[in-house]
C-alpha positions as CSV (number, residue, x, y, z in Angstrom):
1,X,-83.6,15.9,22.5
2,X,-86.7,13.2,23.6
3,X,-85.3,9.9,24.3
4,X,-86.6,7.6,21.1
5,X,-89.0,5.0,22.3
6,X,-87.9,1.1,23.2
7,X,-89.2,-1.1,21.3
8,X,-92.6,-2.7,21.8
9,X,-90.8,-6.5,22.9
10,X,-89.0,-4.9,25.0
11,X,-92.0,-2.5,26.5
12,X,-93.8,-5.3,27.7
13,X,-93.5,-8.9,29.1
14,X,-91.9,-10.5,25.9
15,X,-89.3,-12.7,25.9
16,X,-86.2,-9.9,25.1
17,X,-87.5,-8.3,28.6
18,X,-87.6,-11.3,30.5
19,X,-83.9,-12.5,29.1
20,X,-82.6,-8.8,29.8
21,X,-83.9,-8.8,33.4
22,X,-82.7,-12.1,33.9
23,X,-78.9,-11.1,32.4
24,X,-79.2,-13.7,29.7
25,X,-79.2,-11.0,27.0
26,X,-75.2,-11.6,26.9
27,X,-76.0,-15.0,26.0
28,X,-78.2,-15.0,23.4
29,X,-75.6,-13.1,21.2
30,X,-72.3,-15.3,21.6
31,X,-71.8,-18.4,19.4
32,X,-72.9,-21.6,21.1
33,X,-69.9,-23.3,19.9
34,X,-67.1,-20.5,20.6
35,X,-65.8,-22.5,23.4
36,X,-65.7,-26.2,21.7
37,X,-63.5,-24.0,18.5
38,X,-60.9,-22.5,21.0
39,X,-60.9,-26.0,22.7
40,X,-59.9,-27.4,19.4
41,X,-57.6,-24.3,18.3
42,X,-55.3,-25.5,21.0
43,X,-55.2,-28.9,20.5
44,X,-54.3,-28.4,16.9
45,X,-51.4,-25.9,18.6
46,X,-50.3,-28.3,21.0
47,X,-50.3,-31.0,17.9
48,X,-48.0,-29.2,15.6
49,X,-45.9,-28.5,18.6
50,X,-45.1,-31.8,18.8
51,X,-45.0,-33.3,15.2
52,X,-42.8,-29.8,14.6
53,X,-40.3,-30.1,17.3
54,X,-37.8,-32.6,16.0
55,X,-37.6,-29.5,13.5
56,X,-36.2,-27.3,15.7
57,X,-32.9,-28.9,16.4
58,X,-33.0,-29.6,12.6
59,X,-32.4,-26.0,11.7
60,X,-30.3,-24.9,14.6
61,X,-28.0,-27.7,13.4
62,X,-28.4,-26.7,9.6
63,X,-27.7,-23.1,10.8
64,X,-24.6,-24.3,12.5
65,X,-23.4,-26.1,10.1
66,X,-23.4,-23.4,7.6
67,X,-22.0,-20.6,10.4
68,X,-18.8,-23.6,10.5
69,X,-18.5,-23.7,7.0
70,X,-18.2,-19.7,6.7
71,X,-15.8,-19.3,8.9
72,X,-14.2,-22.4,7.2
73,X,-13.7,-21.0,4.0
74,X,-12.8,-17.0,5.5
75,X,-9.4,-19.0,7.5
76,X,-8.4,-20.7,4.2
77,X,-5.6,-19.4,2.5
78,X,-6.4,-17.7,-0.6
79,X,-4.1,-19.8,-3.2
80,X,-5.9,-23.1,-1.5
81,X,-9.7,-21.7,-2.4
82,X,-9.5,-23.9,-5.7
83,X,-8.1,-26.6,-4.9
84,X,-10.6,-27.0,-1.9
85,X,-13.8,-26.3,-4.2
86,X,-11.9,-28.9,-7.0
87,X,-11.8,-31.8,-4.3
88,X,-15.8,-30.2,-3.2
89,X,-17.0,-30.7,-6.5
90,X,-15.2,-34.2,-7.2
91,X,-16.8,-35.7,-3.7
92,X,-20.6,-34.2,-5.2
93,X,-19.9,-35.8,-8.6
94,X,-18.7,-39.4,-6.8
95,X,-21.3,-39.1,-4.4
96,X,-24.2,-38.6,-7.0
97,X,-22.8,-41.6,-9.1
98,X,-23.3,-43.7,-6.2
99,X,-26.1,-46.3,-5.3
100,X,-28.1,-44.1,-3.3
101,X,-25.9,-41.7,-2.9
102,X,-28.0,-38.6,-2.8
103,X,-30.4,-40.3,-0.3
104,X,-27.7,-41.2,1.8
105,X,-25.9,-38.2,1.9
106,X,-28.9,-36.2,2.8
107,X,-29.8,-38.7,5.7
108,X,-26.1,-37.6,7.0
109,X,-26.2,-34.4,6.9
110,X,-30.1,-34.9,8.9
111,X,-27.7,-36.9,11.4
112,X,-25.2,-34.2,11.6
113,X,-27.8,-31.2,11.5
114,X,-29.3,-33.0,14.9
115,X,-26.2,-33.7,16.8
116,X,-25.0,-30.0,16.0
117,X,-28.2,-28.5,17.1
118,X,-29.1,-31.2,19.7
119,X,-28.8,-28.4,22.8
120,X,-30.5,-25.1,22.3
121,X,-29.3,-21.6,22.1
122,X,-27.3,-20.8,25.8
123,X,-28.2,-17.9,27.5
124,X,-25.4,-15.4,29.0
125,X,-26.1,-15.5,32.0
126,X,-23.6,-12.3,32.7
127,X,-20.9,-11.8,34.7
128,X,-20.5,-13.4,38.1
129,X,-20.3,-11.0,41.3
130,X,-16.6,-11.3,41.3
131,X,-17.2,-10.3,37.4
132,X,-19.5,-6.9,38.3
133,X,-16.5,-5.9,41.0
134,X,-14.1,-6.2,38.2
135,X,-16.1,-4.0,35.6
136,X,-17.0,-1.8,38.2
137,X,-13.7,-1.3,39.1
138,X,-12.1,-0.5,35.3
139,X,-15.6,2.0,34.9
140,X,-13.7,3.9,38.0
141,X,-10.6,3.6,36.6
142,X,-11.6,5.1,33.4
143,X,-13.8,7.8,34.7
144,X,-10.8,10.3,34.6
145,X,-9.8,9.3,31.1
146,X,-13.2,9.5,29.8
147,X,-15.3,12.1,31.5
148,X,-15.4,16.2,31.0
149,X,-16.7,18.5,33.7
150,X,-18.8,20.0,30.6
151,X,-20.2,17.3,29.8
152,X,-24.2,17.3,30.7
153,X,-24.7,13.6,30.4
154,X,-21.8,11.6,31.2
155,X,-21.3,8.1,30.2
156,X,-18.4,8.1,32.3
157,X,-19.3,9.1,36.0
158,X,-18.6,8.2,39.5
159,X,-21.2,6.2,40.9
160,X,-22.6,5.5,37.7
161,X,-23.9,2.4,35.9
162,X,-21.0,0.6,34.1
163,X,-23.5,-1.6,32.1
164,X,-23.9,1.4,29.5
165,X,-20.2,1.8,29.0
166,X,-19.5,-2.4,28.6
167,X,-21.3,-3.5,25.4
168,X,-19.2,-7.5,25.8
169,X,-17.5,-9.1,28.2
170,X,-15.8,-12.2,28.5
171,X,-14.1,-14.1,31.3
172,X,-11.5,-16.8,32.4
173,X,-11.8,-19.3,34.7
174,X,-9.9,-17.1,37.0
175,X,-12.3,-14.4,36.7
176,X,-10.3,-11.8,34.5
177,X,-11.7,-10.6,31.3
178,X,-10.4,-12.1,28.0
179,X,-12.4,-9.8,25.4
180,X,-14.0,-6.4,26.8
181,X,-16.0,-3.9,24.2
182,X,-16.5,-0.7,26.0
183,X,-17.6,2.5,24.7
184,X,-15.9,6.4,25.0
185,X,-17.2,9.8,24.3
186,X,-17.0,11.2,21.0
187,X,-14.6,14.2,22.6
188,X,-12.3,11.7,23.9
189,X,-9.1,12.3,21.8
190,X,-8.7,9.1,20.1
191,X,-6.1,9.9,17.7
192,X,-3.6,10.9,19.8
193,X,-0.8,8.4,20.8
194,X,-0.2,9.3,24.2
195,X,-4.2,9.5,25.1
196,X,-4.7,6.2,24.2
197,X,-1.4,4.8,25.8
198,X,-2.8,6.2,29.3
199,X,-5.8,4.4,28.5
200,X,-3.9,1.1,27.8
201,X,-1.8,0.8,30.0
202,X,-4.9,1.3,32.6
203,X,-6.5,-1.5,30.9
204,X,-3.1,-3.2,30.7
205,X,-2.5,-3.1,34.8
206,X,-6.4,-3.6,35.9
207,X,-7.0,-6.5,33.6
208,X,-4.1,-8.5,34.8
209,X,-0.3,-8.3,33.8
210,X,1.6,-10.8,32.7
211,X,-0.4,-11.4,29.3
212,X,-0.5,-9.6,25.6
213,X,-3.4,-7.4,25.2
214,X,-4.5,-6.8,22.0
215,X,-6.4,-3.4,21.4
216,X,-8.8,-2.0,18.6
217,X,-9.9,1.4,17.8
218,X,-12.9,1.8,16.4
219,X,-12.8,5.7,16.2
220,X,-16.1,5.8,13.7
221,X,-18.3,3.8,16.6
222,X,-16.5,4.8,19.2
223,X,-15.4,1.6,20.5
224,X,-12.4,0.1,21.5
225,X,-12.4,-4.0,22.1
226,X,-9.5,-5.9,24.4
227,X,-8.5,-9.2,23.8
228,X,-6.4,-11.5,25.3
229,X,-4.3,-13.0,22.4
230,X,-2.8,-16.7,23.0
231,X,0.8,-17.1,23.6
232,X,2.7,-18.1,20.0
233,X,3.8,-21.6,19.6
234,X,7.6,-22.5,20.9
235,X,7.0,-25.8,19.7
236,X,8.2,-25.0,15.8
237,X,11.7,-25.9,15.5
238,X,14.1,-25.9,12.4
239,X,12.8,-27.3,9.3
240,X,13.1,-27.3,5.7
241,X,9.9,-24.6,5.2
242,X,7.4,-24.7,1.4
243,X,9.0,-21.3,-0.2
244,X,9.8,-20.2,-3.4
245,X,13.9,-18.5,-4.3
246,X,14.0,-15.1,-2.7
247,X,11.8,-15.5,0.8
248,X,13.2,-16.4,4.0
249,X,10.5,-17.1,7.1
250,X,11.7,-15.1,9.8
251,X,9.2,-16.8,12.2
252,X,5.2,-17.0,12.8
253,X,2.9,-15.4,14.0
254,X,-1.0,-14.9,14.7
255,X,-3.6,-16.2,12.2
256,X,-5.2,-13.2,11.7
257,X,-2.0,-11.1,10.7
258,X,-1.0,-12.4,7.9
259,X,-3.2,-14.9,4.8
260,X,-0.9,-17.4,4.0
261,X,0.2,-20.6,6.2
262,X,3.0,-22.9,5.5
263,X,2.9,-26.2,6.9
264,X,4.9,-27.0,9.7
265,X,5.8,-29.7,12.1
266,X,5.7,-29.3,15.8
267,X,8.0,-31.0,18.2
268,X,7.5,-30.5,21.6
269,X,8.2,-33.1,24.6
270,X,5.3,-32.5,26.9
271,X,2.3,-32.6,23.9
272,X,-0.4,-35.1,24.9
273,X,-0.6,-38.3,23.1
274,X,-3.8,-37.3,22.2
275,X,-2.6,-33.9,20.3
276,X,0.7,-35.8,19.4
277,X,-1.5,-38.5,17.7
278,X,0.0,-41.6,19.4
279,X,3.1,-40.4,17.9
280,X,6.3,-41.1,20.3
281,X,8.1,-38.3,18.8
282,X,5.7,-35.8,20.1
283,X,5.4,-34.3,16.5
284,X,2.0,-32.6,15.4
285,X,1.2,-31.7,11.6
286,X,-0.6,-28.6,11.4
287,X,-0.5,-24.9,9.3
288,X,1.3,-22.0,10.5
289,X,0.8,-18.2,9.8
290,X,4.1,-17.1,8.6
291,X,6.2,-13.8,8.5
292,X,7.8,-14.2,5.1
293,X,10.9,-11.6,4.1
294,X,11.3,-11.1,0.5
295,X,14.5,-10.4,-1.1
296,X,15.5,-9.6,-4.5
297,X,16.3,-7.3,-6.9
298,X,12.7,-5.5,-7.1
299,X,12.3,-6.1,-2.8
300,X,12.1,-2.8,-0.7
301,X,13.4,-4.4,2.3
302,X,17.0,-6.2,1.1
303,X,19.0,-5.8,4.4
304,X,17.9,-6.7,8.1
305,X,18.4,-5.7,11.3
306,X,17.5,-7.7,14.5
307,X,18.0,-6.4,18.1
308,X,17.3,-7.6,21.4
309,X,19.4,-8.3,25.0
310,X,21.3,-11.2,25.8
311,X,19.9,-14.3,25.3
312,X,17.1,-12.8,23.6
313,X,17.3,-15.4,20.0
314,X,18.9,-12.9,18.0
315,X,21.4,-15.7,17.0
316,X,19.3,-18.6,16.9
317,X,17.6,-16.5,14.2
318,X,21.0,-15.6,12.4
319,X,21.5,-19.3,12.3
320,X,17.7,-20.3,10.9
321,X,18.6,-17.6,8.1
322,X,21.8,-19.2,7.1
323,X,20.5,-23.0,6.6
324,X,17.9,-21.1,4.8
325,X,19.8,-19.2,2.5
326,X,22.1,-22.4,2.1
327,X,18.9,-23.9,-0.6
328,X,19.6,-20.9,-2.7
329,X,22.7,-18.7,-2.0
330,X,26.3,-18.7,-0.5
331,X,27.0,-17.2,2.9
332,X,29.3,-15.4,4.5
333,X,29.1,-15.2,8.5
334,X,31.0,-12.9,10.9
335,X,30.8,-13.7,14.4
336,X,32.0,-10.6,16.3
337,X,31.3,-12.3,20.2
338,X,33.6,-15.1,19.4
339,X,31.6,-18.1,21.4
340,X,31.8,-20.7,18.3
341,X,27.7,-20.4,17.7
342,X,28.6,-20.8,13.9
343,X,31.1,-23.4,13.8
344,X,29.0,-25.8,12.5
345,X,28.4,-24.4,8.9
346,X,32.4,-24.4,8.5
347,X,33.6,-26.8,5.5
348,X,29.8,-26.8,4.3
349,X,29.0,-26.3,0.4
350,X,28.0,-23.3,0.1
351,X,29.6,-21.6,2.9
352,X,32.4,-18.8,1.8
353,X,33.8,-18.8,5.6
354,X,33.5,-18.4,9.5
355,X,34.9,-15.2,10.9
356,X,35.4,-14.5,14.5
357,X,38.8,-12.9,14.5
358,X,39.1,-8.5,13.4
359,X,41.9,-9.6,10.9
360,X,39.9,-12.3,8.9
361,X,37.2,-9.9,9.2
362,X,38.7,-7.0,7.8
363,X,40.0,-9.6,4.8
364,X,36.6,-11.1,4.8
365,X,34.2,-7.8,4.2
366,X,36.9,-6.0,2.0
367,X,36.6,-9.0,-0.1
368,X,32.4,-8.8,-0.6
369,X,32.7,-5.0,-0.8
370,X,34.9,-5.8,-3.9
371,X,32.8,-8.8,-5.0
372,X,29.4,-6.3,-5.0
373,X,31.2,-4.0,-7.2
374,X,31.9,-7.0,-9.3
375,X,28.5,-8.0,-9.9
376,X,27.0,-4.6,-10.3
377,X,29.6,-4.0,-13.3
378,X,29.3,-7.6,-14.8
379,X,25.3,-7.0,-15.2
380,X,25.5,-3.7,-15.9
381,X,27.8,-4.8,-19.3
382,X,25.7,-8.0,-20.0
383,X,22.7,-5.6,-20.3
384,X,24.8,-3.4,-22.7
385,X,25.5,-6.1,-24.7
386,X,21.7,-7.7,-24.6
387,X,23.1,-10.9,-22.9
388,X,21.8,-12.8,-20.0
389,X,24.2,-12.0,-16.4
390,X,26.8,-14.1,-15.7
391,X,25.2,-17.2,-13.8
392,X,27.8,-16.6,-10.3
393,X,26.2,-12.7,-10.3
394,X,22.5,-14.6,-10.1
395,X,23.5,-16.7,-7.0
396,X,22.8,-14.7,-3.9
397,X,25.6,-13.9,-1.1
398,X,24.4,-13.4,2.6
399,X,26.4,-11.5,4.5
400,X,25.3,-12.3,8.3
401,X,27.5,-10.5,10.9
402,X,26.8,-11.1,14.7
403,X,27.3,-8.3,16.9
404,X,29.9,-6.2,14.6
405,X,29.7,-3.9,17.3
406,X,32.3,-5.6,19.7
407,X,34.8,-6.0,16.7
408,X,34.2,-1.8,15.6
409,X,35.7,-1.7,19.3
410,X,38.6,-3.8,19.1
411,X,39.5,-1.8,15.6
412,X,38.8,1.7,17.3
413,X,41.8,0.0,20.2
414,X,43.9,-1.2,17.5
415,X,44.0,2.3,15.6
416,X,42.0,-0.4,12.4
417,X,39.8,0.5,9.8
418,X,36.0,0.3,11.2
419,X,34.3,-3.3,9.9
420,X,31.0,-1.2,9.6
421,X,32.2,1.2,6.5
422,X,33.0,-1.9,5.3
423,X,29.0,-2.3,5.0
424,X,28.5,0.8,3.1
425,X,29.0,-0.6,-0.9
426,X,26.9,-4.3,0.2
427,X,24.3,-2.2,2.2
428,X,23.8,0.6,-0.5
429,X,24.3,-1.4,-3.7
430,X,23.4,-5.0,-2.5
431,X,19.9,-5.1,-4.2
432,X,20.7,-4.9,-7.7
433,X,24.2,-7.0,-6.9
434,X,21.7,-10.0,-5.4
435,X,23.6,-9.2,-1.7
436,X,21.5,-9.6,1.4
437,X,23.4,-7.9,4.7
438,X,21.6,-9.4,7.9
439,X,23.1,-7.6,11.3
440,X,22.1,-8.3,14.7
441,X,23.5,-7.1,18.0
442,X,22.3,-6.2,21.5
443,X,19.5,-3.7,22.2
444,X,21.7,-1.1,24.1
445,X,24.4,-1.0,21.6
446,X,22.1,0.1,18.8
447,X,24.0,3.6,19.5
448,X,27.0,2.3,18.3
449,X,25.6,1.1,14.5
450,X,26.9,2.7,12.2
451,X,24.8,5.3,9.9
452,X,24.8,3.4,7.0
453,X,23.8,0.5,9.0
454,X,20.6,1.6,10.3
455,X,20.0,4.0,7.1
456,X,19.5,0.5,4.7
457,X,18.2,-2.2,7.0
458,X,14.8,-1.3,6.3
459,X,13.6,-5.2,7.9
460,X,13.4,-4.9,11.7
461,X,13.2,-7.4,13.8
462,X,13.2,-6.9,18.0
463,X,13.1,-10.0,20.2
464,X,13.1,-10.4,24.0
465,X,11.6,-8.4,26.6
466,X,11.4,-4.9,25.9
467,X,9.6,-1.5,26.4
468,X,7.6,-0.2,24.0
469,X,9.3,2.7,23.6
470,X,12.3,1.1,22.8
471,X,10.4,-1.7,20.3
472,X,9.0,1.7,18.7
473,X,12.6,3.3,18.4
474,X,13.8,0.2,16.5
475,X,10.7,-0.3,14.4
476,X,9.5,3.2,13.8
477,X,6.2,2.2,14.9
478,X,4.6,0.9,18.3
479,X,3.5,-2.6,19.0
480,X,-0.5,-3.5,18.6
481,X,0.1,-5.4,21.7
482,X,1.5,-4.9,25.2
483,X,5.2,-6.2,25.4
484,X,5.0,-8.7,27.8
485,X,7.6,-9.1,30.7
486,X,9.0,-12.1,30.5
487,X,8.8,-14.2,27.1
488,X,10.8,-17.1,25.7
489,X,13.5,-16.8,23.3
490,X,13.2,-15.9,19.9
491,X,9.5,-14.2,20.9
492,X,9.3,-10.6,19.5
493,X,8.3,-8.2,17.0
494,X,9.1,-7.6,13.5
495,X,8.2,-5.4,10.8
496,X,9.2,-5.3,7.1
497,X,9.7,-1.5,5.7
498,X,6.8,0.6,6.2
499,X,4.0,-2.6,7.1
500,X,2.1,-3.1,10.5
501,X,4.2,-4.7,13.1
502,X,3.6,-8.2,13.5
503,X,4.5,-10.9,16.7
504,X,7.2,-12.8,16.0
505,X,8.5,-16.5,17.5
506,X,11.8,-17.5,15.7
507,X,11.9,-21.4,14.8
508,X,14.0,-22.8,17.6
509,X,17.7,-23.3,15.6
510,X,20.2,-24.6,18.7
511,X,23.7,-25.4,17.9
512,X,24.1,-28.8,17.3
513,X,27.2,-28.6,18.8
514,X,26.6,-27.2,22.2
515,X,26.6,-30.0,24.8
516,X,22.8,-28.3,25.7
517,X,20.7,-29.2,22.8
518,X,18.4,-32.0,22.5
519,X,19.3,-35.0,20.6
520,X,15.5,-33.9,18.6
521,X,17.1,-30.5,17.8
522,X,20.6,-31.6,16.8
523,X,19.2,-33.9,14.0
524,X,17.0,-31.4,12.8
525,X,19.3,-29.0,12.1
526,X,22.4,-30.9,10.7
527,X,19.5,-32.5,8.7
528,X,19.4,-29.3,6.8
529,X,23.2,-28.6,6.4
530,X,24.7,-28.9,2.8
531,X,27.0,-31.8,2.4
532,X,30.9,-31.4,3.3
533,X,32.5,-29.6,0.3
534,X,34.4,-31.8,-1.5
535,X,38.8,-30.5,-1.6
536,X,39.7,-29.0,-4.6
537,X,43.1,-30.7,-6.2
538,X,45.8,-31.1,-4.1
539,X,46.0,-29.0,-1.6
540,X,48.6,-26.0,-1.3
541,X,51.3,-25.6,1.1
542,X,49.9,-24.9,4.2
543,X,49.8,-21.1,4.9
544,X,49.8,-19.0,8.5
545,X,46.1,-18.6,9.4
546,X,44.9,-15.6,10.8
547,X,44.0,-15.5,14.5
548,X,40.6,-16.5,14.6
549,X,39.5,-17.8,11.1
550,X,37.6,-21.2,11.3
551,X,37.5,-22.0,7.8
552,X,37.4,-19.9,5.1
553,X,36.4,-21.1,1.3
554,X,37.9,-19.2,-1.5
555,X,35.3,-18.7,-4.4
556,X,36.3,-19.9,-7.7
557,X,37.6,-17.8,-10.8
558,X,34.6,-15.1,-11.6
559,X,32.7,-15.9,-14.9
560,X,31.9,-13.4,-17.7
């Protein structure tokens, strides 16, 4: 195909062939003022840059703001939602009222929006070197748990890149992880107990013992997150606690376990004067997550049973259950070890008696056996009859035995009827005869409860250091957490009937009368003892005691 001619400008000497010889041709097509528009372009950028930027800050703070207020209103207790949007809408209404209130407010919240978002978004920088050794090392660690020889593309392999197992990381100032998200193969056997116990206690041993791990399997993603959870406050001693006829707080434990908090005060000796708000008591106001007990005719878990070794809190929560059940109820306490740690409720309203001897307690049990029966006969005729119970079968009776164990030896010696078949009509019929049985002994004497003692004490409680196969014995379930070694006493786990198990620290209840407690603790709890019951009549002629009766009040003539 011919070339088509050029045209005749551009043939000769025009000016289109002089410009295209020259290399001007590129010039005569762009814009003359291309240059003085992208000029301009920028500074109209660079402008709104600046007149913009106080913006910035404005929304990061806005956006913080709101992110606060969220999380706000998720860690508020259900049953305070309305009267916290009430108190919202009554500050709106007064503040619209006001004088320039609206403009005021919204120069506030300006303020507040650009001190909140005053610094910009931090970057991770990532872990530290002595943070990639330690990753490195658990990716080893978990190669073997993790890895098949099948598999074609590990994500678990010697040598290889930890970075695609670790989605987060965090670390202490010590340089051991707080909260680590890693990811497992999908053939990893997730759902069996004793595969992810290997893994665990791997975690447990190359993260750094002497802490409680919390771990969460995610077995749709894949995922399993450690965290470090924060030791439970010690600092929570006996008080009266906000609770309504038929719950008892066993103790607290971690926000996120339970939705309801009861407020508390907290005495502790070496709190700042900052925390303690210049308060020379040491005593700090706040909400605590509670593990509540209910009791009651319609409750699933009426009896309790708390284990633990010695010196553990087993008692100290016995004794925090008794003032507790004072506001309510009468109780009736056997102390099988003998050492007095209930001598102070003797003589108190409300309190039946204080047994530490096998006689009185033989007298003592026989007696509620016979006074469960009693009940469960007088409401079974009022409800014959379509009459309301007597009012004494509406009172409750706690039945709180300490360590019944060593006196079931002492009757085995003596050739005596056990005190634990004693248990059998209160523990099997208690529920519907408003009796509440609390036992608590040592850890390696559970063995030597009684059938019918561990049959209807569906409320477990385990404190002091333990194993987790011996907190999963007791409970019928393991702990979410790893049992640390040494804890303070009355720190544990508890679990109600067939619910999770929760962390547990009992609300430190001394004796007042051990030379040992604090003058702090002493008040506290005889603040919460009834009155001294006042003598009936005159009294009757003194009668031989048994051997080891403290006091012992008869109750008075049965109604209906």
């Amino acid at each position: 195909m011919r070339r088509p001619p050029l045209p005749r400008a551009l043939r000769g000497g025009g000016p289109l062939a002089r410009a295209r010889g020259s290399g001007r041709v590129r010039g005569f097509f762009r814009p003359r003022g291309f240059g003085r528009v992208r000029g301009l372009a920028r500074a109209v950028g660079d402008g709104a840059a600046d007149v913009l930027h106080p913006l910035l800050p404005l929304c990061r703070g806005l956006r913080a703001l709101s992110a606060a207020g969220r999380r706000r209103w998720a860690q508020t207790p259900k049953d305070r939602r309305g009267p916290a949007l009430f108190l919202l809408a009554t500050c709106v209404v007064g503040v619209a009222l006001l004088p320039y209130g609206p403009t005021l407010s919204a120069v506030g919240l300006m303020g507040a929006a650009l001190w909140a978002g005053r610094k910009g978004p931090v970057k991770d920088p990532g872990p530290g070197t002595a943070g990639q050794e330690r990753l490195r090392i658990l990716y080893e660690a978990l190669v073997p748990h993790f890895s098949a020889p099948e598999d074609p593309s590990p994500l678990y392999a010697h040598g290889g890149e930890w970075a695609r197992a670790f989605d987060s990381f965090e670390f202490d100032e010590s340089g051991r992880p707080t909260r680590l998200r890693l990811r497992y193969p999908a053939y990893f056997a997730d759902g069996d107990p004793e595969a992810r116990a290997r893994v665990e206690r791997l975690l447990y041993a190359k993260s750094g013992r002497g802490r409680e791990y919390f771990f969460e399997w995610d077995e749709e993603a894949n995922q399993l997150t450690l965290t470090v959870l924060p030791a439970l406050s010690t600092a929570i001693g006996a008080q009266r606690f906000v609770t309504t006829p038929g719950e008892t707080v066993l103790g607290f434990t971690d926000p996120s376990s339970v939705q309801r908090t009861l407020p508390v005060v907290e005495t502790a000796e070496d709190l700042d004067d900052d925390v303690a708000g210049g308060d020379p008591a040491g005593e700090v106001r706040r909400d605590a997550p509670p593990v509540v007990w209910r009791t009651g005719p319609r409750s699933t878990e009426p009896h309790l049973l708390a284990l633990g070794p010695p010196g553990s809190g087993t008692t100290t929560l016995l004794r925090s259950i008794a003032l507790q059940a004072l506001c309510h109820g009468q109780v009736l306490v056997v102390d099988g070890s003998g050492t007095g740690e209930y001598a102070f409720l003797g003589g108190r309203a409300g309190v039946l008696g204080v047994e530490f001897g096998l006689a009185g307690t033989l007298a003592t049990l026989e007696w509620a056996a016979h006074e469960t029966e009693r009940r469960l006969i007088a409401a079974n005729r009022s409800r014959q009859t379509g009459h309301p119970p007597p009012r004494d079968t509406l009172h409750p009776l706690w039945l709180i035995l300490d360590r019944p164990t060593v006196l079931s030896q002492l009757a085995a010696a003596e050739g005596r009827r056990d005190p634990q078949e004693l248990l059998r009509v209160p523990l099997r019929h208690g529920r519907a005869a408003q009796v509440r049985v609390v036992v608590a002994d040592q850890l390696d004497a559970a063995d030597s409860l009684g059938e019918t003692v561990r049959t209807h004490t569906p409320a477990r409680v385990v404190l002091g250091p333990a194993s987790a196969e011996q907190i999963r014995a007791v409970l019928g379930a393991p702990p979410h957490t790893t049992p640390p070694p040494e804890v303070p006493p009355g720190r544990g786990y508890v679990r109600l009937g067939a619910g999770p198990v929760h962390r547990l620290q009992v609300p430190a209840t001394p004796d007042p009368y051990d030379e040992a407690t604090g003058e702090a603790s002493r008040r506290a709890v005889l603040a919460l003892l009834p009155e001294p019951e006042a003598p009936r009549g005159p009294a009757p002629a003194p009668a031989p005691e048994s051997p080891g009766r403290v006091d012992v009040v008869k109750a008075g003539p049965a109604e209906g």
